[in-house]
N, C-alpha and C positions, 0 to 999 in steps of 0.2 A: 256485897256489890250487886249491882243490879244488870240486869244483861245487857239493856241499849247503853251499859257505858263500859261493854267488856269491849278485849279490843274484835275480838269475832264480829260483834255487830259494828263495830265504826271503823273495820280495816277489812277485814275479810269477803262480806257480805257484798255482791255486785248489783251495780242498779238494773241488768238489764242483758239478756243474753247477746246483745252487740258488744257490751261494754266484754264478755266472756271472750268472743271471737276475738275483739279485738288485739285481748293480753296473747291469746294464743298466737295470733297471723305474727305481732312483734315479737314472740319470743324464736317463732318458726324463723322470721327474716332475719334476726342475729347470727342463730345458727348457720341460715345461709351464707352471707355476706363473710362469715369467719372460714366458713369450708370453703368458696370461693376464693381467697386469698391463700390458697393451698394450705390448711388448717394451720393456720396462725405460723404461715412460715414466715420471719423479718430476717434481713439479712445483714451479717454482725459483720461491722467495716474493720475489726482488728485483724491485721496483717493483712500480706498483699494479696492471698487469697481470702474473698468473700465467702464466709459459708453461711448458711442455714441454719437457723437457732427455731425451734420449736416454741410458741408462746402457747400453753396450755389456757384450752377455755375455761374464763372463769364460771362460777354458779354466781345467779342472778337472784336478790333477795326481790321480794314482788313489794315492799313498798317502792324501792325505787324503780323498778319496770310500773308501776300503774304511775306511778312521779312523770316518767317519758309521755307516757301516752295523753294524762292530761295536760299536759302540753301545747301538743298539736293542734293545730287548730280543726274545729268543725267538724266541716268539711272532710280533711282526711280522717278524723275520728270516726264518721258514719261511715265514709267508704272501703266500709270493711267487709273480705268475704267470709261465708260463713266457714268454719276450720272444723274438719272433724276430730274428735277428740280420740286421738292415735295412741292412749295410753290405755284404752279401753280393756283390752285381752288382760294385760297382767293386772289390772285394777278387779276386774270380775274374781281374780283367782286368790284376793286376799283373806277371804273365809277359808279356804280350803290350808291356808297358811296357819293360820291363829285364827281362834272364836270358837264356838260350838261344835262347826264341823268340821275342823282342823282333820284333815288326812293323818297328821299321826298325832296319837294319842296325848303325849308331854307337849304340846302344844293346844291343847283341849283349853279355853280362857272362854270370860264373859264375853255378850254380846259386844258389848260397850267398848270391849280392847280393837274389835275386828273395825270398828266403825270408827276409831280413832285414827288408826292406821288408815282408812280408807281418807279419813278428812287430811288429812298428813300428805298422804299423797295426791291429791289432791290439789292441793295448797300449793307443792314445789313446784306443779306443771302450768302453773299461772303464770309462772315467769321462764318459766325452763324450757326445752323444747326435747323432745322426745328423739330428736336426729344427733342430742350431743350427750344423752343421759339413758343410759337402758332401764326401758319403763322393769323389765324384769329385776333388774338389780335393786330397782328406787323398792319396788313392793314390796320385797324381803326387810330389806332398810326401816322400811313404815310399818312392819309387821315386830319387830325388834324393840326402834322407837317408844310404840306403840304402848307394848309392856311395859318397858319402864315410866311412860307417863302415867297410864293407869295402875302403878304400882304392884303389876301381876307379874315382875319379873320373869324371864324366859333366855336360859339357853342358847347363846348364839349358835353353838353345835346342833342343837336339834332343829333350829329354822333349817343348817346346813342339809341335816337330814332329811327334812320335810320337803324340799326342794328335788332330792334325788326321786323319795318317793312319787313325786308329779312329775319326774320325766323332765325337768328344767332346773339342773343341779346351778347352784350359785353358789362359790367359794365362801369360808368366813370371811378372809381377806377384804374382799371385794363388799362384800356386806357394810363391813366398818369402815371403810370408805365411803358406800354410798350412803350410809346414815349421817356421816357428818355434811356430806352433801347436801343432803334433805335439810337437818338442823339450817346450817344455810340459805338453801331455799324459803323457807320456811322463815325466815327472820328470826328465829327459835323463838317463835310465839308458838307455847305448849297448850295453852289457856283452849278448852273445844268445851261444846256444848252438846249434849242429846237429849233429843226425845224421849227416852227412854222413862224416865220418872212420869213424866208429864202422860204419857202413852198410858203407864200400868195405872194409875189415878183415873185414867177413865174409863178405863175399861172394867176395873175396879167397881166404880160407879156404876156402869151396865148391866153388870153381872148381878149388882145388889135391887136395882131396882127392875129387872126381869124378875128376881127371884121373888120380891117381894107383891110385883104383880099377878107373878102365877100364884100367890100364896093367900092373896085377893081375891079369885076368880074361884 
């Protein structure tokens, strides 16, 4: 399979850092608009007293959030503002999670797992919105994930651990929750792509034809 016809490059990929604000400003105003209606409270007409039924927010697959947006017309599609990306803190802290410099040791994996998990997470905050989803929970979640997509297996216990070690404990519980979330999020399109082959091939390269220039001279 060729990559312009993976789904990465014909679902994933955005034309354009408007089109990026935009999925985020629509996922922030769901959010809103759901807290706003004092979080999904409808009220249940069986018997003479009304009471309050809880409607838990669902997670939002990002084909159908960019479905909404292409939509709209123009106009409100341009007039969008720019949205800062509020997932950032627990997104930076995925290395320190899983990859190379994994803070504890049993979570020591390739480069390639932390930057899976990083596109993972990623991916769920196109549609999701950071006011209904704890970026902290999701990054454990994409660090878990992560592993078993890259087939590096890991421990839900020692993520548990790894979390205490950073001062920002996350239950397992809560973990396997928020990984099915993410799958959700995510449309459980597992399919990702790196740089990483493409990278060492050139440098590769570099390294051969320095050496064979100084070997020239």
């Amino acid at each position: 399979m060729h990559y312009h016809e993976t789904t990465q490059a014909t679902k994933w990929q955005l034309s354009s850092q408007n089109e990026l604000n935009s999925l985020r400003e629509h996922a922030n105003r769901r959010a809103r608009e759901w807290l706003a209606l004092g979080s999904g409270q409808i009220e249940d007409g069986g018997g003479d007293e009304q009471q309050l039924t809880s409607v838990p927010f669902q997670v939002f697959g990002f084909a159908a959030t960019r479905g909404e947006r292409l939509s709209l017309t123009t106009a409100e599609a341009q007039d969008v503002p720019v949205v800062a990306d509020e997932s950032s803190p627990s997104y930076a802290k995925i290395p320190n999670l899983i990859g190379p410099r994994a803070t504890l040791p049993r979570c020591v994996r390739a480069p390639k797992v932390a930057a899976t998990a990083c596109l993972l997470f990623k991916r769920f905050y196109l549609s999701n919105s950071v006011m209904m989803y704890d970026p902290k929970c999701m990054s454990v979640a994409a660090a878990f994930l992560a592993s078993k997509v890259e087939d590096c297996m890991l421990d839900v216990r020692y993520l548990e651990l790894a979390t205490k070690e950073m001062n920002a404990p996350v239950g397992m519980d809560d973990i396997l929750k928020a990984e099915v979330q993410l799958l959700k999020g995510c449309d459980f399109d597992l399919l990702m792509f790196h740089p990483y082959k493409t990278v060492l091939a050139c440098t590769e390269d570099l390294r051969v034809y320095l050496k064979s220039d100084r070997d020239g001279v």
